[in-house]
TITIVO-786000 format. One record per residue: residue number from 1; residue in three letters; z, x, y of N, C-alpha, C in turn. Coordinates in Angstrom, 2 decimals, decimal comma. Atoms other than C-alpha are relative to their C-alpha. Layout:
<sedrens>
<sedren NUM "ALA" <Z X Y> <Z X Y> <Z X Y>>
...
</sedrens>
This chain:
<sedrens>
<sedren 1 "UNK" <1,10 -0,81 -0,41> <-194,18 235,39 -49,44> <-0,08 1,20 -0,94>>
<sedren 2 "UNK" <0,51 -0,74 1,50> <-195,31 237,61 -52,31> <-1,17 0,79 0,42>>
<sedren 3 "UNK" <0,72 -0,56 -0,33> <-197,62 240,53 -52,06> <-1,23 -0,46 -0,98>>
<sedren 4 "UNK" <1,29 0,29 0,70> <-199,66 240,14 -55,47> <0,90 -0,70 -1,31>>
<sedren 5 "UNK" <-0,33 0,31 0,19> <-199,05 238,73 -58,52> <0,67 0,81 -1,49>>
<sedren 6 "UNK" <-0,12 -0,58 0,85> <-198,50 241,71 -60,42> <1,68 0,76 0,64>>
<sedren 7 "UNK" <-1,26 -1,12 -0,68> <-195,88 243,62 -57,93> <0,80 -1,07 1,08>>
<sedren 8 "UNK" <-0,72 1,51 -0,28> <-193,29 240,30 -57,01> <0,90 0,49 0,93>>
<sedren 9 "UNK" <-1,05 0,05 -1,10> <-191,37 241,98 -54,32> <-0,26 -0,35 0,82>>
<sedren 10 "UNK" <0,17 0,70 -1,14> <-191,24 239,90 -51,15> <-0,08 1,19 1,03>>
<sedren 11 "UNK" <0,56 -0,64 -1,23> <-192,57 241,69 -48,02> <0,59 -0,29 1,23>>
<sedren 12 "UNK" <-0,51 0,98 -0,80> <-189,95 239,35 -46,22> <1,12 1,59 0,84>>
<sedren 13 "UNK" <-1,13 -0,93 -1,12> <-187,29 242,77 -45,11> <-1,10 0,83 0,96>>
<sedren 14 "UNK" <1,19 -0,75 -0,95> <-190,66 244,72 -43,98> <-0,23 -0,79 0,97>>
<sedren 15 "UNK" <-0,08 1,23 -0,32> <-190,79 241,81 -41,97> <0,66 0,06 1,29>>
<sedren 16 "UNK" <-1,08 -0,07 -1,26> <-187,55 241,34 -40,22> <0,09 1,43 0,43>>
<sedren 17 "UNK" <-0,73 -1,56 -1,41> <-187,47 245,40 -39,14> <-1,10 -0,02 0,69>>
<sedren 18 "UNK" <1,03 0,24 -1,22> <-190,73 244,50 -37,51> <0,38 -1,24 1,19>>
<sedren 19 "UNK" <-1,14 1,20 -1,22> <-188,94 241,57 -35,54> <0,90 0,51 0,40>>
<sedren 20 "UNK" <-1,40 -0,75 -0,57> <-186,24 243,90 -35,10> <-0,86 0,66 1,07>>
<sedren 21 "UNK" <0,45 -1,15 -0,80> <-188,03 246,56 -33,72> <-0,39 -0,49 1,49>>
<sedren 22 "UNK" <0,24 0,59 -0,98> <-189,62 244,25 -30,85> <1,21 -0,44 0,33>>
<sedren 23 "UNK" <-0,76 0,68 -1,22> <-186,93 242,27 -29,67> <1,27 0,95 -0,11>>
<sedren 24 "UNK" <-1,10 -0,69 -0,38> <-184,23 245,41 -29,64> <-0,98 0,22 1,33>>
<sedren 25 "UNK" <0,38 -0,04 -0,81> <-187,29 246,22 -27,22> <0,07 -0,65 0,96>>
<sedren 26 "UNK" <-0,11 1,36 -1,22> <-186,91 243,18 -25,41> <1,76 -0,47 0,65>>
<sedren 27 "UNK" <-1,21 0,72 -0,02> <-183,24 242,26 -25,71> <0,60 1,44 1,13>>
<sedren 28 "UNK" <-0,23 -1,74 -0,83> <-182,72 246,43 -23,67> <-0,44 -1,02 0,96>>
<sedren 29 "UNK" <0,48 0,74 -1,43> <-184,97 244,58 -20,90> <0,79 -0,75 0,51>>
<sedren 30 "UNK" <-0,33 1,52 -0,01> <-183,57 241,01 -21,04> <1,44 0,23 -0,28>>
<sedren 31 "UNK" <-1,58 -0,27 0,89> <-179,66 240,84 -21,38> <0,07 -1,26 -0,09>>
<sedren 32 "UNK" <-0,44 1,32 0,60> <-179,57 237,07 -22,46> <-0,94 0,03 -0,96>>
<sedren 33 "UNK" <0,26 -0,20 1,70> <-181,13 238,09 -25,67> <1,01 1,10 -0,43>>
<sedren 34 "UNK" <-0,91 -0,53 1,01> <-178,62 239,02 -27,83> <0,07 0,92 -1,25>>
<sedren 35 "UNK" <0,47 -1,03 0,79> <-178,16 242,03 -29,77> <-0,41 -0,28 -1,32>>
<sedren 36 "UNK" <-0,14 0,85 1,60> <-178,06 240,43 -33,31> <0,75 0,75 -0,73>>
<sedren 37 "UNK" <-0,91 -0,92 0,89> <-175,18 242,41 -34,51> <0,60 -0,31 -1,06>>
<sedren 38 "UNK" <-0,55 0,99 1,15> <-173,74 239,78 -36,59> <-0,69 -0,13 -0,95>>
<sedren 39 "UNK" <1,24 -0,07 0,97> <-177,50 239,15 -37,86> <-0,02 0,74 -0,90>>
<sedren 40 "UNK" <0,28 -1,16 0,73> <-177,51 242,32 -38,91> <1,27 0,18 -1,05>>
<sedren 41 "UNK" <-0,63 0,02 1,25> <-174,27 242,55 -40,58> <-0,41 -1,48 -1,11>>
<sedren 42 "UNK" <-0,14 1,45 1,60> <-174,97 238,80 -42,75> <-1,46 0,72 -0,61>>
<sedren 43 "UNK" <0,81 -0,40 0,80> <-178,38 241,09 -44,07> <0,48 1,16 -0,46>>
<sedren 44 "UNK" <-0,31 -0,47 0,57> <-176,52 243,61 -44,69> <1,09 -0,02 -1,16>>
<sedren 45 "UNK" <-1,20 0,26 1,32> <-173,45 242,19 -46,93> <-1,29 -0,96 -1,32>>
<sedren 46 "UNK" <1,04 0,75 0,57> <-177,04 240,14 -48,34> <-0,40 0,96 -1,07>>
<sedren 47 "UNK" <0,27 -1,46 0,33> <-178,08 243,62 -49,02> <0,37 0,59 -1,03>>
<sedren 48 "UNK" <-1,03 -1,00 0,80> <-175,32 245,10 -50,86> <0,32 -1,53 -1,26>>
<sedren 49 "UNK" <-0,03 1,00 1,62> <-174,99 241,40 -53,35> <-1,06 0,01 -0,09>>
<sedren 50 "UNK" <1,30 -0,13 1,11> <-178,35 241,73 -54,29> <-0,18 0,98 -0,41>>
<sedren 51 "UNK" <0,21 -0,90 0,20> <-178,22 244,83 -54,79> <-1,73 0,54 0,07>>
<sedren 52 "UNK" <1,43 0,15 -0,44> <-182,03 245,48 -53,14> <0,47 1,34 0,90>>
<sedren 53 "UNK" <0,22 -0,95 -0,21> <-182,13 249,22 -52,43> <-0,86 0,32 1,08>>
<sedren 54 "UNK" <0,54 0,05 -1,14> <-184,89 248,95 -49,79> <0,17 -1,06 1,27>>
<sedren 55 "UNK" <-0,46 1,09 -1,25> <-183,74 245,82 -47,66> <1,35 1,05 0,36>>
<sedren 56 "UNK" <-1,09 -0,45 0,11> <-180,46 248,04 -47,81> <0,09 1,27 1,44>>
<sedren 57 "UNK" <0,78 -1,76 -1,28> <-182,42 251,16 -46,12> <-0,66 -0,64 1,12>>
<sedren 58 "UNK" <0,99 0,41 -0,77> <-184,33 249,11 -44,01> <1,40 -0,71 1,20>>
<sedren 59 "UNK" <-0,77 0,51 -0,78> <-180,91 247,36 -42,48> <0,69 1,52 0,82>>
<sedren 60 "UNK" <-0,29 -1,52 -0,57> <-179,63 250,81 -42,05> <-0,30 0,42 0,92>>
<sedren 61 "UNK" <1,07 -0,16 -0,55> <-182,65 251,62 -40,38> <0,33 -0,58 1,52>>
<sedren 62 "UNK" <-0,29 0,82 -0,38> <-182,04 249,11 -38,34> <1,66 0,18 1,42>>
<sedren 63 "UNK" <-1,13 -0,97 -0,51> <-178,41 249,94 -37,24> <0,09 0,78 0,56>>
<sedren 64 "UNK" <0,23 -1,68 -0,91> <-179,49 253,53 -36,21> <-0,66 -0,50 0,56>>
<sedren 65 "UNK" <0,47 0,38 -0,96> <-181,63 251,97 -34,19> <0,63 -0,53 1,39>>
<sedren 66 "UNK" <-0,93 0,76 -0,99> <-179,23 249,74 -32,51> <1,03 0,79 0,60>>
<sedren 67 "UNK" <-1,10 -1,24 -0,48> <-176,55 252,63 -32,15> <-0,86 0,48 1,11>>
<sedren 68 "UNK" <0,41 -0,77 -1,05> <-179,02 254,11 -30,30> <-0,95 -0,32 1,11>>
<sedren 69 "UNK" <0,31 0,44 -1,12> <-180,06 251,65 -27,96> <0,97 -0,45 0,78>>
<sedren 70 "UNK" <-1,55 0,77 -0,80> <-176,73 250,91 -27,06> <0,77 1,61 0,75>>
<sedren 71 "UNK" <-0,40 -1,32 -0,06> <-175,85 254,69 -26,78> <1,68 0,20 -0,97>>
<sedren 72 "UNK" <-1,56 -0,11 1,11> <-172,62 254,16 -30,00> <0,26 1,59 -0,59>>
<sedren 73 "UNK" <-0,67 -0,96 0,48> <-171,32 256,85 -31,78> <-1,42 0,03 -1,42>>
<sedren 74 "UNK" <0,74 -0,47 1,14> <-174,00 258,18 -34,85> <0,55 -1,05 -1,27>>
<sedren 75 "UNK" <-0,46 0,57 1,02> <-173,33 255,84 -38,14> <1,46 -0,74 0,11>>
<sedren 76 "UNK" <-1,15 0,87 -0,01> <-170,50 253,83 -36,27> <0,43 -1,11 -0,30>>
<sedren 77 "UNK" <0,16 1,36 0,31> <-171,58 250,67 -37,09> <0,29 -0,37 -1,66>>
<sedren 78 "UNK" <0,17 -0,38 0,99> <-172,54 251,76 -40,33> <1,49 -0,58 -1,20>>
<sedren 79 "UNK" <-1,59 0,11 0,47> <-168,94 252,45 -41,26> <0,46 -0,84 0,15>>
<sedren 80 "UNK" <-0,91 1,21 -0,63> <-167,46 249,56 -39,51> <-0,55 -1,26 -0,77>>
<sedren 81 "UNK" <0,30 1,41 0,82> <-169,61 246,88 -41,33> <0,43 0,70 -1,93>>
<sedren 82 "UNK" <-0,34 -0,80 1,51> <-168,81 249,19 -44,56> <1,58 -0,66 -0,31>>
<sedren 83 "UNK" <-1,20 0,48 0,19> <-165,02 248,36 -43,94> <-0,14 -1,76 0,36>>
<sedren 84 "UNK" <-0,27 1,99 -0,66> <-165,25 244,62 -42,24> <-0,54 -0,53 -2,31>>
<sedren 85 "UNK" <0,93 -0,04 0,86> <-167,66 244,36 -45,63> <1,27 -0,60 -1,28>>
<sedren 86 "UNK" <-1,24 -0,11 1,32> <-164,90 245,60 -48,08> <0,98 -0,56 -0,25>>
<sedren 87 "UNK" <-1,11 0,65 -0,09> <-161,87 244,50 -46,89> <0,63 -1,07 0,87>>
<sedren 88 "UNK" <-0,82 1,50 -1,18> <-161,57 241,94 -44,32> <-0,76 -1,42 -0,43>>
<sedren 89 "UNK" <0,72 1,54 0,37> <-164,50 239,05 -45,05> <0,81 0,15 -1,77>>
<sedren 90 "UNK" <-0,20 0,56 1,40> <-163,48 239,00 -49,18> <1,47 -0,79 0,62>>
<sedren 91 "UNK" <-1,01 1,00 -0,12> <-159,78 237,83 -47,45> <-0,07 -1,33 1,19>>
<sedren 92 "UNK" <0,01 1,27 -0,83> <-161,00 235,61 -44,81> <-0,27 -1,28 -1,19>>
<sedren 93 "UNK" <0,41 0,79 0,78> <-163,22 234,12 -47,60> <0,60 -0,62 -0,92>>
<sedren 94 "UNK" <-1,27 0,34 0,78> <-160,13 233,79 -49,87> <0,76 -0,82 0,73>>
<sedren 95 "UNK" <-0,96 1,00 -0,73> <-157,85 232,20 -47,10> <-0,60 -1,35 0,39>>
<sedren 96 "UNK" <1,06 1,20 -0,51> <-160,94 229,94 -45,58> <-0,29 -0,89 -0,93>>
<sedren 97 "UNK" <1,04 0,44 0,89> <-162,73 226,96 -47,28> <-0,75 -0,37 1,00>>
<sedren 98 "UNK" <0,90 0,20 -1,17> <-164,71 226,22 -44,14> <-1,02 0,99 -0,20>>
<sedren 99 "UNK" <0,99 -0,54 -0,41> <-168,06 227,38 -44,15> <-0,41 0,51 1,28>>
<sedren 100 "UNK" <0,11 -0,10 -1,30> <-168,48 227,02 -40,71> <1,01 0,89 0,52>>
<sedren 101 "UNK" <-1,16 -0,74 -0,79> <-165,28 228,65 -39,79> <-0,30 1,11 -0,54>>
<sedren 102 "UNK" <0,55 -1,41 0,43> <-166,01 231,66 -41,81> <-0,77 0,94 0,49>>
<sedren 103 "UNK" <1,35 -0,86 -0,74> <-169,36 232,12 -40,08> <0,59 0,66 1,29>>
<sedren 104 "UNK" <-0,60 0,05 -1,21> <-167,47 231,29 -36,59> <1,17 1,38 -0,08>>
<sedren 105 "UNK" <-0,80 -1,32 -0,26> <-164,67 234,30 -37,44> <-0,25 0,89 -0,48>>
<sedren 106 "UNK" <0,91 -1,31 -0,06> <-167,29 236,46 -38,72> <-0,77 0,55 1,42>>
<sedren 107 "UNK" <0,52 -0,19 -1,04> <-169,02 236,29 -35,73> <0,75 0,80 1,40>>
<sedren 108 "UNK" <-0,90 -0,33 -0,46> <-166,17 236,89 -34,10> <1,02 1,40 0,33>>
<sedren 109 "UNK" <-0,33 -1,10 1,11> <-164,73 239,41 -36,01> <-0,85 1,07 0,34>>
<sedren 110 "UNK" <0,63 -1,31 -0,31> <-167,83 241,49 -35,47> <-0,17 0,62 1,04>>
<sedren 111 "UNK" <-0,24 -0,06 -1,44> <-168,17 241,47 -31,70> <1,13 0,62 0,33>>
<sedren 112 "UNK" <-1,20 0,09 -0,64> <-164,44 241,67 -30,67> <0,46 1,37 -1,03>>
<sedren 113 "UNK" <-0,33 -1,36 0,32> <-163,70 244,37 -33,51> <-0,71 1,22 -0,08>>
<sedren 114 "UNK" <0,72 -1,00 0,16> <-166,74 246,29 -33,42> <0,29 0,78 1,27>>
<sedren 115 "UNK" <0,45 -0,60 -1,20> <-165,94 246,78 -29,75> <1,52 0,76 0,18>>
<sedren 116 "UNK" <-0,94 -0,86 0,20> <-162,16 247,87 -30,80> <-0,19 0,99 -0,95>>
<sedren 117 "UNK" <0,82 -0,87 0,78> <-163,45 249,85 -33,51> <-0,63 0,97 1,10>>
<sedren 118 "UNK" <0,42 -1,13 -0,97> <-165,58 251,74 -30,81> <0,66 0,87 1,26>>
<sedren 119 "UNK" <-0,63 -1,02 -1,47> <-162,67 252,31 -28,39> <0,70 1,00 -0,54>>
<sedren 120 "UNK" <-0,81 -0,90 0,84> <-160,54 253,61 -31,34> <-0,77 1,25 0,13>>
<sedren 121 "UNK" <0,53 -1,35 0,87> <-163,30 256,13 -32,33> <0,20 0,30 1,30>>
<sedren 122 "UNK" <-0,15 -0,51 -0,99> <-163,73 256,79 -28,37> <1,35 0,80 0,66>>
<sedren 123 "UNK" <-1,30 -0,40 -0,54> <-160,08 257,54 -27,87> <0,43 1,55 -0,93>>
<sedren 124 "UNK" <-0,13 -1,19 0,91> <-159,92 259,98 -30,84> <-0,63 1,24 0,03>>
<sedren 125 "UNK" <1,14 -1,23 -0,39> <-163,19 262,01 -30,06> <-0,14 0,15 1,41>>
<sedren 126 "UNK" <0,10 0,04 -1,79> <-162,90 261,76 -26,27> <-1,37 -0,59 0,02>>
<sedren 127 "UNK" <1,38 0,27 -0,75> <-165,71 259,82 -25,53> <-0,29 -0,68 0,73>>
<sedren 128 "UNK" <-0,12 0,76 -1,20> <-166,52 257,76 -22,96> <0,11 -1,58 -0,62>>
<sedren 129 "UNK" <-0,66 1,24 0,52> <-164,24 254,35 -23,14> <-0,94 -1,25 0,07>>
<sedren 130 "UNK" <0,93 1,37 -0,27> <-166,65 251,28 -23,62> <0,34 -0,94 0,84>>
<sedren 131 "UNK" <-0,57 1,38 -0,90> <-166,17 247,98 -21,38> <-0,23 -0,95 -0,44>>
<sedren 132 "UNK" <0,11 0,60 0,27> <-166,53 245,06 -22,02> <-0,29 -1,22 0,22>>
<sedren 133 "UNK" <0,45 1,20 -1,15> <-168,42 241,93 -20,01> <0,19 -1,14 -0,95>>
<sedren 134 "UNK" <-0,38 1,49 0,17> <-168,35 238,18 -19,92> <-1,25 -0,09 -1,21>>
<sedren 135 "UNK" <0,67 -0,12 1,04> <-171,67 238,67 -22,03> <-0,14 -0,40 -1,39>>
<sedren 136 "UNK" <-0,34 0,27 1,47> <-170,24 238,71 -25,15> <0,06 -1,14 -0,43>>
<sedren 137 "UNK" <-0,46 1,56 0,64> <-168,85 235,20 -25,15> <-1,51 -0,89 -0,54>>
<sedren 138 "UNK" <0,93 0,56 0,15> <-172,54 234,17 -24,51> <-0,78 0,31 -1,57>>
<sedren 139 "UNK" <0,46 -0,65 1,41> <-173,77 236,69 -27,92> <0,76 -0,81 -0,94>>
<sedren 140 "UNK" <-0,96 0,25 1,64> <-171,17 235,23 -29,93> <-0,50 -1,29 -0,42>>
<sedren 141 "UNK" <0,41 1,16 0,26> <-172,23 231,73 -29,10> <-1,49 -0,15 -0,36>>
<sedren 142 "UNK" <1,17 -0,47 -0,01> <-175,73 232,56 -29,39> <-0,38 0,56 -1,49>>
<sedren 143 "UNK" <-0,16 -0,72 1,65> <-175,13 234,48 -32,97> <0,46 -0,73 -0,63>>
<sedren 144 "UNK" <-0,34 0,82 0,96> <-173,26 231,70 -34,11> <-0,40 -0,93 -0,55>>
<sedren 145 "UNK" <1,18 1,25 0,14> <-175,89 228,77 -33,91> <-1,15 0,89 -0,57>>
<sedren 146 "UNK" <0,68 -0,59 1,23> <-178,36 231,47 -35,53> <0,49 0,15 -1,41>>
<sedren 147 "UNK" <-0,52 -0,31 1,13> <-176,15 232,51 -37,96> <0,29 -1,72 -1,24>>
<sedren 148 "UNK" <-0,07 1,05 0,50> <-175,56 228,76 -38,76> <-1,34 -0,43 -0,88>>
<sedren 149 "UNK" <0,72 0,28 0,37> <-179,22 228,31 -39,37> <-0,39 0,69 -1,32>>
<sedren 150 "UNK" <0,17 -1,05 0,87> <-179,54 231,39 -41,87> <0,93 -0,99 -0,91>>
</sedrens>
């Protein structure tokens, strides 16, 4: 999808933060729509190897949004897919040759540590300790058959 044929950048991230924007609206309402946290990190590590400066801002974007429909900590996510990013997927991806499994303990991975990740920061800044419902299992499975399709 191409704007013209002079200016070749795809219109495709303007795009998904307009699909974002609605169904964070919807998924707040509805709790068997799933946050797309995972989503969001596989456009953002997308992000950072293409090096694409506005899909980059626009995932960001994105993020602060989600922090703050969830009520997280300011740029917690941020950070946390910054490290998962840096140093944990390059050694899964090194130990793994499974495609599938990769996706499956990314998915994994982001859920289950984003939500230790948030108790850490909570325990350090006093803030109120997160919980943690049956929910998740359903997001993960739910993120993982998307994430498969991507």
């Amino acid at each position: 999808m191409q704007r013209s044929i002079s200016y070749k950048n795809p219109v495709t991230p303007y795009l998904y933060v307009v699909i974002f924007l609605i169904y964070t609206a919807l998924s707040g309402v509805y709790l068997f729509f799933p946050p797309l946290l995972a989503i969001l990190f596989i456009f953002f590590s997308k992000a950072l190897k293409q090096e694409d400066p506005v899909s980059f801002f626009l995932i960001l974007f994105c993020l602060l949004l989600f922090e703050a429909e969830n009520g997280y900590a300011l740029f917690s996510t941020i950070i946390y897919f910054a490290f998962i990013y840096r140093y944990v997927i390059p050694k899964i991806t090194q130990n793994l040759g499974c495609a599938e499994c990769i996706k499956l303990l990314t998915v994994i991975l982001i859920y289950v540590g984003f939500f230790i990740f948030h108790s850490i920061l909570s325990n350090i800044f006093l803030l109120p300790t997160p919980t943690i419902n049956y929910y998740i299992i359903y997001y993960i499975a739910v993120e993982f058959l998307i994430m498969s399709i991507l």
